[in-house]
C-alpha positions as CSV (number, residue, x, y, z in Angstrom):
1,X,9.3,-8.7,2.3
2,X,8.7,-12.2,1.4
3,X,7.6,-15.2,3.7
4,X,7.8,-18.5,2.9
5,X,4.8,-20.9,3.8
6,X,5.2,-24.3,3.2
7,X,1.1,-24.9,3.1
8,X,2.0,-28.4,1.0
9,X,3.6,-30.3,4.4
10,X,0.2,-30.7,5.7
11,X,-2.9,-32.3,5.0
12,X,-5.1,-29.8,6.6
13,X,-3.4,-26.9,5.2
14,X,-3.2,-28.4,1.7
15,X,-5.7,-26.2,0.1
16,X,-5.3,-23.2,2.5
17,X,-2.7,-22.7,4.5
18,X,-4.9,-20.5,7.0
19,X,-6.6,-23.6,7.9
20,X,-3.1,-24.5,8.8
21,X,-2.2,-21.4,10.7
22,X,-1.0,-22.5,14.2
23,X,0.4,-25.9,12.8
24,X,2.5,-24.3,9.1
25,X,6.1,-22.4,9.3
26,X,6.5,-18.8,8.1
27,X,9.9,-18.4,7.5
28,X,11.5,-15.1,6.5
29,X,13.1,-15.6,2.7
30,X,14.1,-13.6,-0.4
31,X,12.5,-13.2,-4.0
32,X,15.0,-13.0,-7.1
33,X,15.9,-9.9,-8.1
34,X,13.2,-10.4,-11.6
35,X,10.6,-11.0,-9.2
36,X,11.1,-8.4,-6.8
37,X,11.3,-6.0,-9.9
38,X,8.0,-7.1,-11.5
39,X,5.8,-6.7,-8.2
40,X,7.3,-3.0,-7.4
41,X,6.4,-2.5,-11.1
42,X,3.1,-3.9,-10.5
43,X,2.5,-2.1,-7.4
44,X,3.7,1.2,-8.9
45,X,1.7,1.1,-11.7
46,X,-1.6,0.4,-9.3
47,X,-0.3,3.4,-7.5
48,X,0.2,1.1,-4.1
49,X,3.2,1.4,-2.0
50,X,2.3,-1.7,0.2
51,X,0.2,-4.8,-0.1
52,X,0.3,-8.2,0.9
53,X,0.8,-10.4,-2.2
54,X,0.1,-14.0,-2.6
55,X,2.4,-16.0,-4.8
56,X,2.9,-20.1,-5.6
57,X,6.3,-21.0,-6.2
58,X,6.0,-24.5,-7.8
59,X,8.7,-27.6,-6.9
60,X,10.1,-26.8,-10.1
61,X,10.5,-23.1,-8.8
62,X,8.4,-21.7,-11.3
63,X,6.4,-18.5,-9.8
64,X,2.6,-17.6,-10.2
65,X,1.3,-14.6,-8.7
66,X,-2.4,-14.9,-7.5
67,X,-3.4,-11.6,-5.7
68,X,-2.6,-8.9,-4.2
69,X,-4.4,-8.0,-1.3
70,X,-3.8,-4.2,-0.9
71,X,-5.1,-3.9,3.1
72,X,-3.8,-7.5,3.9
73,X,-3.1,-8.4,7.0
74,X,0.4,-8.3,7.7
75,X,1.3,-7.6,11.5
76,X,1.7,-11.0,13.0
77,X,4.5,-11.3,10.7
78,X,7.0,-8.9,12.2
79,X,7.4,-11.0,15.2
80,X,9.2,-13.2,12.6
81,X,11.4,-10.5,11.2
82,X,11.7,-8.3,14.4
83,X,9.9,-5.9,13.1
84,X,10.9,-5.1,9.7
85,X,7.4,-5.0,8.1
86,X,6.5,-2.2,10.6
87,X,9.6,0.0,9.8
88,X,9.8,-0.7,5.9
89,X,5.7,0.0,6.2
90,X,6.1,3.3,8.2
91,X,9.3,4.4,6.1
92,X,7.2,4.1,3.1
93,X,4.2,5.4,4.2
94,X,5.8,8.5,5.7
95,X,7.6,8.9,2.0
96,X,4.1,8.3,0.2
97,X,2.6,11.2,2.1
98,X,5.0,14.0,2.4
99,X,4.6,13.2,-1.7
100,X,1.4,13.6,-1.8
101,X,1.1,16.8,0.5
102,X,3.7,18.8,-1.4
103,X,1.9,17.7,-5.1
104,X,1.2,21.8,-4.9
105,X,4.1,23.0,-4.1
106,X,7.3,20.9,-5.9
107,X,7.2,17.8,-8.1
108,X,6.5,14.7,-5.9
109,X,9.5,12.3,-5.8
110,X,9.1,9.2,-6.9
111,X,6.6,7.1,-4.1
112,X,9.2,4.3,-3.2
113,X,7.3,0.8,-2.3
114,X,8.0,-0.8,1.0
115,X,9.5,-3.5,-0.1
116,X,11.9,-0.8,-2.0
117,X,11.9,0.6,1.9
118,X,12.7,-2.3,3.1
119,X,15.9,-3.2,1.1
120,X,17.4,0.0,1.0
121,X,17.4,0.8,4.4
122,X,19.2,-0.7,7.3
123,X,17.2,-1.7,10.2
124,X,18.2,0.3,13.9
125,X,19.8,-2.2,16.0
């Protein structure tokens, strides 16, 4: 799930938007389709199903990824989405470890990324 923070509107959040927190928008948004398919590659290939990731998207709308921060905090932000990052998390997570416990017994399924979670399931109402 992607979240846009536009850290550039204020002075004091300029150079980090945390400075910034109570005073800078999070708004709920969507990453093109290239995009979302290079960071579940990326996260597949680290073996993560879920990680907060910090890109710059530049006025041109050029993207640079700087991090990914695999425990990042995350939580605050399903107010935001009424709690979609909770449910895509806990879809995925439950997914990544039924995998993992039946490594023994049948071939693991493909581990499916929570953003993957997230947009291929549709939220209870």
């Amino acid at each position: 799930m992607a979240f846009k923070i536009d850290s550039q509107k204020y002075r004091l959040s300029t150079l980090d938007w945390r400075k910034g927190l109570d005073i800078v928008d999070f708004v709920p948004t969507t990453l093109p389709n290239a995009v979302a398919n290079k960071i579940n590659d990326f996260m597949k290939s680290l073996g993560l199903f879920a990680g907060s990731l910090d890109l710059i998207v530049k006025d041109c709308g050029e993207i640079y990824f700087l991090e990914c921060n695999q425990e990042g905090a995350w939580g605050w932000l399903d107010d935001l989405d009424d709690g979609r990052v909770t449910r895509a998390f806990a879809r995925a997570f439950i997914k990544r470890s039924l995998a993992l416990t039946n490594l023994g017994e049948t071939p693991a399924p493909r581990h499916e990324t929570a953003y993957e979670a997230m947009e291929t399931s549709n939220p209870p109402a």
